[in-house]
MIFIKE-457547 format. One record per residue (C-alpha): x, y, z; residue number from 1; residue in three letters. Coordinates in steps of 0.5 Angstrom, whole numbers, plus 500, padded with zeros to 3 digits. Example, Ala and Ser with C-alpha at 12.3 -4.5 7.8 and 13.67 -1.06 7.14 Angstrom:
BEGIN
  c1  c2  c3 resi resn
 525 491 516    1  ALA
 527 498 514    2  SER
end
This chain:
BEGIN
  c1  c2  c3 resi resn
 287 600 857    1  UNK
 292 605 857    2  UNK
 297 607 863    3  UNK
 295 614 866    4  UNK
 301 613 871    5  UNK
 296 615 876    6  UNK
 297 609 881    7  UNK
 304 610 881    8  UNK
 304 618 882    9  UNK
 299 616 889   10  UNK
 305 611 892   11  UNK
 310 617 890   12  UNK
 306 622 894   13  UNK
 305 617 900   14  UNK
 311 615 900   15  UNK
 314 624 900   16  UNK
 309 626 906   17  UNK
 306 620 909   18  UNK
 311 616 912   19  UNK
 317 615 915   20  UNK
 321 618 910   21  UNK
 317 624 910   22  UNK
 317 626 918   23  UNK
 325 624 918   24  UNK
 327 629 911   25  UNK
 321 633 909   26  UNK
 319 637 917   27  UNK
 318 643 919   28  UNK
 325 644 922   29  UNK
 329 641 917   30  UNK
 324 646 911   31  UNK
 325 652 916   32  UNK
 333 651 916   33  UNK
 333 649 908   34  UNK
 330 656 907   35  UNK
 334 660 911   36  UNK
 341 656 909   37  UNK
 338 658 901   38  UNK
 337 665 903   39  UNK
 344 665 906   40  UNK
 347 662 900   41  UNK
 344 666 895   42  UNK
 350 672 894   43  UNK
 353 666 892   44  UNK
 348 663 887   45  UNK
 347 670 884   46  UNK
 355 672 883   47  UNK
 356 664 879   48  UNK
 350 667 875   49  UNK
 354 673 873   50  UNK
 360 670 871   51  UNK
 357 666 864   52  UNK
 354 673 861   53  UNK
 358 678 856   54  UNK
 363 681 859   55  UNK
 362 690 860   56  UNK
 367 694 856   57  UNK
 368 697 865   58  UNK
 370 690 865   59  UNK
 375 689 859   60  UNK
 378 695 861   61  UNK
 379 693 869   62  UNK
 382 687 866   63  UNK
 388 689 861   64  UNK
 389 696 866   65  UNK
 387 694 875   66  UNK
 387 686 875   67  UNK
 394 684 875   68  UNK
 395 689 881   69  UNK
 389 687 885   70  UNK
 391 681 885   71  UNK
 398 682 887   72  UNK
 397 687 892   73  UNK
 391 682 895   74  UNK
 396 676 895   75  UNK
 402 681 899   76  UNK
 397 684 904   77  UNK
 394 677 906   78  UNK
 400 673 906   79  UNK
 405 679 910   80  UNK
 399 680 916   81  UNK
 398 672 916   82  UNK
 406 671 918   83  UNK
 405 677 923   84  UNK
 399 675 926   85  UNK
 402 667 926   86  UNK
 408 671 930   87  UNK
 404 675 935   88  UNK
 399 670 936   89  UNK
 402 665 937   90  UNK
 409 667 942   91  UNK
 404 670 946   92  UNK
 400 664 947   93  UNK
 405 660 949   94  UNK
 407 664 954   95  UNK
 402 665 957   96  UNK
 399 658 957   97  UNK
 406 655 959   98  UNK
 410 659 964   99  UNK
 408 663 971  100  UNK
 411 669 970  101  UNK
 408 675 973  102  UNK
 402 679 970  103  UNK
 401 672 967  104  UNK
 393 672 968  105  UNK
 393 680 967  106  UNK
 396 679 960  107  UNK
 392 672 958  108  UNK
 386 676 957  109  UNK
 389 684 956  110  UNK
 391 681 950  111  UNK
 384 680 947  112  UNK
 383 687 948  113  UNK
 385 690 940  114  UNK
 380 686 937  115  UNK
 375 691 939  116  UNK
 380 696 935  117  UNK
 378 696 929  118  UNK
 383 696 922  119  UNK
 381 702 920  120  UNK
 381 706 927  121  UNK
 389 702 927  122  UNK
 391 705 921  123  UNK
 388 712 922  124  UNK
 390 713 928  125  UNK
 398 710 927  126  UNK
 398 715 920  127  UNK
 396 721 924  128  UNK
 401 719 930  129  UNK
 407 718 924  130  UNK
 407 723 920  131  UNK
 410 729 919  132  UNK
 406 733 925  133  UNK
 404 728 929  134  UNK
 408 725 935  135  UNK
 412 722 934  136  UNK
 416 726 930  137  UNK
 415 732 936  138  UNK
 417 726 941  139  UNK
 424 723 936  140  UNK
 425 729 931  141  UNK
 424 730 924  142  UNK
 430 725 922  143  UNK
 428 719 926  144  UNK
 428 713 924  145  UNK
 421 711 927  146  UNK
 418 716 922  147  UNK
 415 710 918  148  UNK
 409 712 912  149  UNK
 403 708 915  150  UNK
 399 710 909  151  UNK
 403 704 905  152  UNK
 402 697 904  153  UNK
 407 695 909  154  UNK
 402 700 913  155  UNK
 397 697 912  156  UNK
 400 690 914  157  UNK
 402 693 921  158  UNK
 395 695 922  159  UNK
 391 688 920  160  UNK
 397 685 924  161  UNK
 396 689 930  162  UNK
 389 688 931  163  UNK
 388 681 928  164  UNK
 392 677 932  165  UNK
 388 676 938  166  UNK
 384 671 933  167  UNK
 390 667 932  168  UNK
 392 668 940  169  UNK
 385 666 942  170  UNK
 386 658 937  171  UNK
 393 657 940  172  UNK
 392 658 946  173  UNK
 386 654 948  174  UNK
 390 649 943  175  UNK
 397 649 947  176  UNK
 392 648 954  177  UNK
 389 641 951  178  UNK
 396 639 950  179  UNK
 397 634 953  180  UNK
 403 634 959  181  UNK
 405 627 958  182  UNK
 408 629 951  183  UNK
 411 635 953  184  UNK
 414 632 959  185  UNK
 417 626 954  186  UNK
 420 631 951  187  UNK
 424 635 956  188  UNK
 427 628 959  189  UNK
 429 628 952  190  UNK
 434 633 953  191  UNK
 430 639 948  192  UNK
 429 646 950  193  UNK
 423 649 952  194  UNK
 425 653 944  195  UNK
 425 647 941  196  UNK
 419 644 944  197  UNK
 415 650 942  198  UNK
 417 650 935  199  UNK
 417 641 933  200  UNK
 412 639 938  201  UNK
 407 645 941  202  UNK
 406 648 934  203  UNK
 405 642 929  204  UNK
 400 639 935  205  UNK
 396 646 935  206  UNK
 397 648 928  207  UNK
 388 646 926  208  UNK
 387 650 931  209  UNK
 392 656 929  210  UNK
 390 655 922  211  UNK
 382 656 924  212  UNK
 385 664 926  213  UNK
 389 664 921  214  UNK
 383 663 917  215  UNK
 379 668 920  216  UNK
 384 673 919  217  UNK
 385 672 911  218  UNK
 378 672 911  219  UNK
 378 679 915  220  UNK
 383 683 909  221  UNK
 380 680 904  222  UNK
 374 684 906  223  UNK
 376 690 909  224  UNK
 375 696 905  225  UNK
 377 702 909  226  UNK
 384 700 911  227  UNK
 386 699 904  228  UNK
 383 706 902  229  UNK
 386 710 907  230  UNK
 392 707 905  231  UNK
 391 707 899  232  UNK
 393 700 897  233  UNK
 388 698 890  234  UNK
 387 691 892  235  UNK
 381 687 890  236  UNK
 375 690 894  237  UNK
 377 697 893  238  UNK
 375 694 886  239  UNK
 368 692 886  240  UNK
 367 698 890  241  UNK
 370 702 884  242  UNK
 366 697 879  243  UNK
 360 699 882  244  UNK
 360 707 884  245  UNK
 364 710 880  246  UNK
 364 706 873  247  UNK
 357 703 876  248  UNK
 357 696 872  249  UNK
 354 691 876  250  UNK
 357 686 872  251  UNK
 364 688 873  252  UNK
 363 688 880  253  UNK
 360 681 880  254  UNK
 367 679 876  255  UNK
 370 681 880  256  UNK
 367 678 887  257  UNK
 367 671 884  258  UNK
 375 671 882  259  UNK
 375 674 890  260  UNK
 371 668 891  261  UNK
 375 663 889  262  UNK
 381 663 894  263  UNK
 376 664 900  264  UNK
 373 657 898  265  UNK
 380 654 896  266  UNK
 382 657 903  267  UNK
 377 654 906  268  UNK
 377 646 904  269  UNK
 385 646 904  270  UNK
 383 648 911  271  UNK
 379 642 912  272  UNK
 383 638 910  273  UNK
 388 640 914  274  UNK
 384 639 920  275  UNK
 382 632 917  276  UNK
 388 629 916  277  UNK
 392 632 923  278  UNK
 387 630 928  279  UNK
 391 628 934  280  UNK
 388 625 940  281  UNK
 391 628 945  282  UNK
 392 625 953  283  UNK
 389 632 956  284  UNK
 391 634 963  285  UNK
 387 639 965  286  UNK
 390 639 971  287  UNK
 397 641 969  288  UNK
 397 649 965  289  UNK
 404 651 967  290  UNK
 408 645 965  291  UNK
 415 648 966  292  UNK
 413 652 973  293  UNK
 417 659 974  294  UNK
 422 662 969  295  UNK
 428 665 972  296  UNK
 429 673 974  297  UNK
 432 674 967  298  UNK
 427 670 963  299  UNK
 421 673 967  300  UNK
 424 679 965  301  UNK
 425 678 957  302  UNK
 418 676 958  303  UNK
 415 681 961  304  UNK
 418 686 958  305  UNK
 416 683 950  306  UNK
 409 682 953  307  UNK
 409 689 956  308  UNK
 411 692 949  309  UNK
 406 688 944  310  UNK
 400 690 949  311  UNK
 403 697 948  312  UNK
 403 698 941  313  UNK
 397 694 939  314  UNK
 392 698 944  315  UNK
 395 702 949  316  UNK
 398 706 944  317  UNK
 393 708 939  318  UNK
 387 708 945  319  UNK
 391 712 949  320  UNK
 392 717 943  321  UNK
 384 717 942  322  UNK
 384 719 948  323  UNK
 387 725 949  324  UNK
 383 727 942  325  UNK
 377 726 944  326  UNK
 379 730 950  327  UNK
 381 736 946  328  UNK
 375 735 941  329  UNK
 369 732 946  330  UNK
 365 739 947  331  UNK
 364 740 939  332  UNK
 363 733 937  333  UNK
 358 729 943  334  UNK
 352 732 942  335  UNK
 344 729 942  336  UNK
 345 727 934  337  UNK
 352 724 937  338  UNK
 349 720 943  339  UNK
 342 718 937  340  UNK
 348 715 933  341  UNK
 351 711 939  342  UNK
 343 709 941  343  UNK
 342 707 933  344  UNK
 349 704 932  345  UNK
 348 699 939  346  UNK
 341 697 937  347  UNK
 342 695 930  348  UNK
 348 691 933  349  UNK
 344 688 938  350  UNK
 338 687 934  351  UNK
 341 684 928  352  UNK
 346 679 933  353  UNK
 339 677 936  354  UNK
 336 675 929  355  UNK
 342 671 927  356  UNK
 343 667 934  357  UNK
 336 664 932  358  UNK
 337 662 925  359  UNK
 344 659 928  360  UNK
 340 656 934  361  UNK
 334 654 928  362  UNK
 340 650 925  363  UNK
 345 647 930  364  UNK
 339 645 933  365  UNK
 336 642 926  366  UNK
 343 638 926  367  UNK
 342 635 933  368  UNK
 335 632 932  369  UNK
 335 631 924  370  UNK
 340 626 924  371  UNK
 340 626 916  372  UNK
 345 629 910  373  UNK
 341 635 908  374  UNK
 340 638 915  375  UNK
 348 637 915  376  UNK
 348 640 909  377  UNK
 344 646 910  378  UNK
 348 647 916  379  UNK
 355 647 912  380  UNK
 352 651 907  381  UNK
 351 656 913  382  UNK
 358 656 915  383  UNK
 360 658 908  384  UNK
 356 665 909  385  UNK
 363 667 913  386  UNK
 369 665 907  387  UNK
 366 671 903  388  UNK
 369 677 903  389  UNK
 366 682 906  390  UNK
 365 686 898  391  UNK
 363 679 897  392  UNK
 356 680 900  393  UNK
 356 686 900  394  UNK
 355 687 891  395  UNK
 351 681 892  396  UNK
 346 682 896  397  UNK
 345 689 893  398  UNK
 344 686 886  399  UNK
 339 682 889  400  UNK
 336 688 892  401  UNK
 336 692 885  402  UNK
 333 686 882  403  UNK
 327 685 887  404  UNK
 326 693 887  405  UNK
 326 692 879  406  UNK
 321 686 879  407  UNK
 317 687 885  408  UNK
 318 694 888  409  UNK
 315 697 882  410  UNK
 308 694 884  411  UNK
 307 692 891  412  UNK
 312 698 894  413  UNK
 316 695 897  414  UNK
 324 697 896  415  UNK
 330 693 898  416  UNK
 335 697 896  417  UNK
 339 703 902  418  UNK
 334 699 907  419  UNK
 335 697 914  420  UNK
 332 690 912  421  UNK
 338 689 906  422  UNK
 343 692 911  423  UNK
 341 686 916  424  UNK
 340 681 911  425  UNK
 348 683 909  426  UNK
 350 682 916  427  UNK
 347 676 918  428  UNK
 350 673 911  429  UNK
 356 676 914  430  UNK
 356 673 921  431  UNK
 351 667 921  432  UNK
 358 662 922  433  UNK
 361 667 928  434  UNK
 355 664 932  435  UNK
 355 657 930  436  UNK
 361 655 934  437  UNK
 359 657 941  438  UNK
 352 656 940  439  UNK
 354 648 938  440  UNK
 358 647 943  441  UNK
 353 649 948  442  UNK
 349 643 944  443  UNK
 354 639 946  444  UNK
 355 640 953  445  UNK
 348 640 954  446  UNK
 348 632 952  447  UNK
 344 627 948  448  UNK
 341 625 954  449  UNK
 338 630 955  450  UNK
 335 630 948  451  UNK
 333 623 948  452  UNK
 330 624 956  453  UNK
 325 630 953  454  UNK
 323 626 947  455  UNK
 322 620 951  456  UNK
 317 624 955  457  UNK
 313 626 951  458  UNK
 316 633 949  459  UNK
 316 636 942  460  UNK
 321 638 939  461  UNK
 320 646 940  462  UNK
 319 645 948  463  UNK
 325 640 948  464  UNK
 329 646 945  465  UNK
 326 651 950  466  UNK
 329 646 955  467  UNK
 336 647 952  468  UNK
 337 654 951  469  UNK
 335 654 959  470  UNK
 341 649 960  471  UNK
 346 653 955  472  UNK
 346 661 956  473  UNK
 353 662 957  474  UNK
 353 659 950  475  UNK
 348 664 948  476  UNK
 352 670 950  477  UNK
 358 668 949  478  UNK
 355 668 941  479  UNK
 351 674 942  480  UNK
 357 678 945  481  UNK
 361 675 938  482  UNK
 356 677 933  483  UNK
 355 684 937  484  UNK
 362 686 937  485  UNK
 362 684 930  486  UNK
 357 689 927  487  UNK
 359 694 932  488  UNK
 366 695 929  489  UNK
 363 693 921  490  UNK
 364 698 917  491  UNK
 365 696 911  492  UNK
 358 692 910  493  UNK
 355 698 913  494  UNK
 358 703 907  495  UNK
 357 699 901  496  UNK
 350 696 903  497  UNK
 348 703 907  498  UNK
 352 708 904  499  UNK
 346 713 907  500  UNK
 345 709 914  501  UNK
 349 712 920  502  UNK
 352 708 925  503  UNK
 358 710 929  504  UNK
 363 706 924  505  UNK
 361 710 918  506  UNK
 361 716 922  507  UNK
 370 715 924  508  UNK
 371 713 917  509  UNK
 368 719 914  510  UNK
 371 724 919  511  UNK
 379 721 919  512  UNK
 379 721 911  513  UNK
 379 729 912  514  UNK
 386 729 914  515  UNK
 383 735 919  516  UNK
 378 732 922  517  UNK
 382 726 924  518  UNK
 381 728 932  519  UNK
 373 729 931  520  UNK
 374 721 930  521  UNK
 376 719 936  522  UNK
 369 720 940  523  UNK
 367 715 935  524  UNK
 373 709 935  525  UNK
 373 710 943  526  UNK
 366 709 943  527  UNK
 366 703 939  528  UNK
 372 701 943  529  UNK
 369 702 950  530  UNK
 362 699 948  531  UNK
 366 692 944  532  UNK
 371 691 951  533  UNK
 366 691 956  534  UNK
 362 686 952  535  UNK
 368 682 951  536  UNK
 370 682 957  537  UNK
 362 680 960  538  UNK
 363 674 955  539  UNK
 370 673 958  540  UNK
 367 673 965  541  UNK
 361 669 963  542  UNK
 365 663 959  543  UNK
 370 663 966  544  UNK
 363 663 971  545  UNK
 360 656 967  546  UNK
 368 653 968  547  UNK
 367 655 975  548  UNK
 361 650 976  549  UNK
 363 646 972  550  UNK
 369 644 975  551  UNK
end
């Protein structure tokens, strides 16, 4: 009698979805969660593709002609923004977090304020006040040496520093109040200066934490486009922009985004290595924030004279020159088709912030029930979507537009390419890892207790996460306010997925890249502005309520 291998593929199938392996690996959670963490990988899947075919003739000529100053352009942006952020992340950090000085509770949240400044608005904004009809030369005169040429590399590194330090200062100055006060105790009865605590102990203990915002910042310049245009630095994403609309090979831009790839990720392991080997368990006393009391008259003055100046050059400056040109420019440019651009710009942030809040929700929530190698996978996976550049995403998911308008759009109707459906894909892609910390660490406050209550009762597991979510809403929001304030200020997604779709990130760049219209522009920033500060300051004021009772 011949073997037909029946019997054995029975057992196999029993064994796949009828038994404890089934329920614990192949769910609904854990099927939902893999589905989505391949849709949010697949830019990557289709840029890997792209490397193994015949390389174009636009790629040829990109290679002997372009690539060598990309890549060195790139490497000096990143590394010149990455020591200023270092500098002005830090130093603030620290003083706020160790000194009583007076403001110092002002100064601890206003410096988060130039987050909501983004790049492109810095850099317009600075170039116009430093040239040669702007005002500083009517304030200094025409040999001044303030007179400094934005529109430059260095200009450029400026302006990334100035409005992405708030990420570095963020991550150090919750990492210098978790110190704890006992080792920087024990190093003042060693005789060390307060300079010298700063610089061997207070900074190495904080440095995973510093190197998570220095992270978020590298991958910040690797992905902006409007910033390195208008000042004209060719760097790797102006590029893939050039590769596709002007030399319009898809291949070559492809090329270009995988070599883009490889130092995200490298970037991102070295990282987690770095995070791996430095943990410290520190001996936290949370009750003592201002381990060194009360500055003298002249040290309170140095350090609010040096806070005082940061503020004021990194927003107060360039918003306060947005003011007076919208003041000048308001009655021409706020009209009905202004207020539908504000209208439709705030309900693509706020639409698309809800869709990636649940599929972060979806897959944290995944983890925390699924104790099991693939639901971490899935949700590391997830997290990847964030060390692509911005160009990165942006060329992938318009392949992947361009072959599913090719393959399915010519018979079902249906086409992808320049829609709102890719442009919210894009984002998610984009800011999908913006959500998982806060959203996890409201996971983790709630408890596993909880958890084990609710299932012990009888609950399923989604009204179990209904009973979750009602105990973690200044989680919630604080990741809402996060990913809201991020697709407001994006422009650079918005401008390669969309470039027919309006928002009022488009609307700035496009009327500062005429040297004329740069005033126009204001009304546009300072919305941006206005809108990303509130809910900043509402998620600020939130996170700072949960403290209170839970204190």
């Amino acid at each position: 009698m011949l073997w037909d291998g029946s019997d054995l593929f029975h057992k196999i199938r029993n064994i796949l979805f009828h038994s404890w392996y089934s329920k614990r690996y192949f769910n609904s959670w854990t099927i939902s969660s893999l589905a989505v963490s391949l849709l949010i990988a697949a830019p990557i899947f289709f840029i890997i593709s792209h490397v193994f075919l015949e390389p174009s003739d636009a790629w040829l000529h990109i290679k002997k002609t372009w690539l060598n100053e990309y890549i060195r352009n790139t490497l000096l942006l990143v590394v010149g923004t990455a020591f200023f952020t270092f500098v002005l992340g830090v130093v603030p950090a620290w003083l706020v977090s160790v000194y009583r000085f007076p403001g110092h509770k002002f100064f601890e949240w206003a410096f988060v304020l130039p987050l909501a400044v983004p790049v492109y608005i810095m850099s317009y904004t600075y170039a116009d006040m430093f040239s040669s009809t702007g005002l500083m030369r009517k304030i200094f005169g025409r040999e001044s040496f303030l007179l400094f040429e934005f529109k430059s590399l260095s200009g450029a590194i400026i302006c990334f520093s100035f409005s992405l330090y708030p990420y570095v200062y963020l991550m150090a100055k919750n990492a210098f109040k978790q110190q704890s006060a006992l080792v920087l105790s024990a190093c003042r009865l060693f005789c060390h200066s307060h300079f010298s605590i700063f610089i061997k102990t207070a900074i190495p203990l904080a440095f995973p934490a510093i190197s998570a915002g220095l992270l978020l910042v590298v991958m910040e310049v690797m992905s902006d486009y409007g910033t390195v245009s208008y000042c004209t630095c060719p760097t790797f994403t102006v590029g893939i922009f050039k590769a596709w609309y002007s030399l319009e090979d898809s291949q070559a831009a492809m090329r270009l985004s995988a070599i883009l790839l490889c130092p995200a990720f490298s970037l991102w392991i070295l990282r987690w290595f770095v995070v791996r080997n430095r943990l410290h368990d520190h001996d936290v006393n949370v009750g003592e924030n201002r381990r060194f009391g009360r500055p003298s008259f002249l040290a309170n003055t140095i350090i609010v004279s040096l806070c005082s100046l940061m503020l004021f050059f990194t927003f107060v400056l360039p918003v306060s020159q947005l003011i007076y040109w919208a003041y000048q420019t308001a009655g021409e440019v706020v009209n009905s088709a202004f207020l539908s651009l504000v209208k439709t710009s705030v309900c693509l942030a706020l639409g698309t912030a809800f869709i990636t809040l649940t599929i972060a929700v979806l897959i944290t929530y995944t983890v925390k029930i699924r104790h099991t190698y693939l639901a971490q996978g899935v949700a590391f996976v997830s997290k990847s979507g964030y060390t692509l550049p911005a160009a990165v995403v942006a060329i992938s998911a318009m392949t992947m537009c361009k072959w599913f308008d090719d393959s399915i759009g010519e018979w079902s109707g249906w086409f992808l390419s320049n829609s709102t459906a890719a442009l919210v894909f894009a984002y998610a892609v984009r800011f999908l890892a913006v959500a998982f910390e806060p959203v996890n660490s409201g996971f983790v406050n709630v408890g596993h207790s909880v958890t084990q209550t609710c299932f012990s009762l009888g609950s399923k597991p989604l009204r179990t996460l209904v009973v979750h979510l009602q105990m973690m809403k200044a989680y919630l929001f604080s990741a809402l306010v996060l990913i809201f304030v991020d697709i407001l200020k994006e422009f650079n997604l918005t401008f390669l997925v969309g470039p027919t779709y309006e928002t009022l990130a488009t609307d700035a760049y496009s009327r500062a890249i005429s040297e004329e219209a740069i005033p126009h522009s204001s009304c546009s920033a300072l919305t941006i502005i206005f809108i990303s500060s509130v809910f900043l300051l509402c998620g600020k004021m939130g996170l700072n309520r949960l403290n209170n009772k839970q204190s």
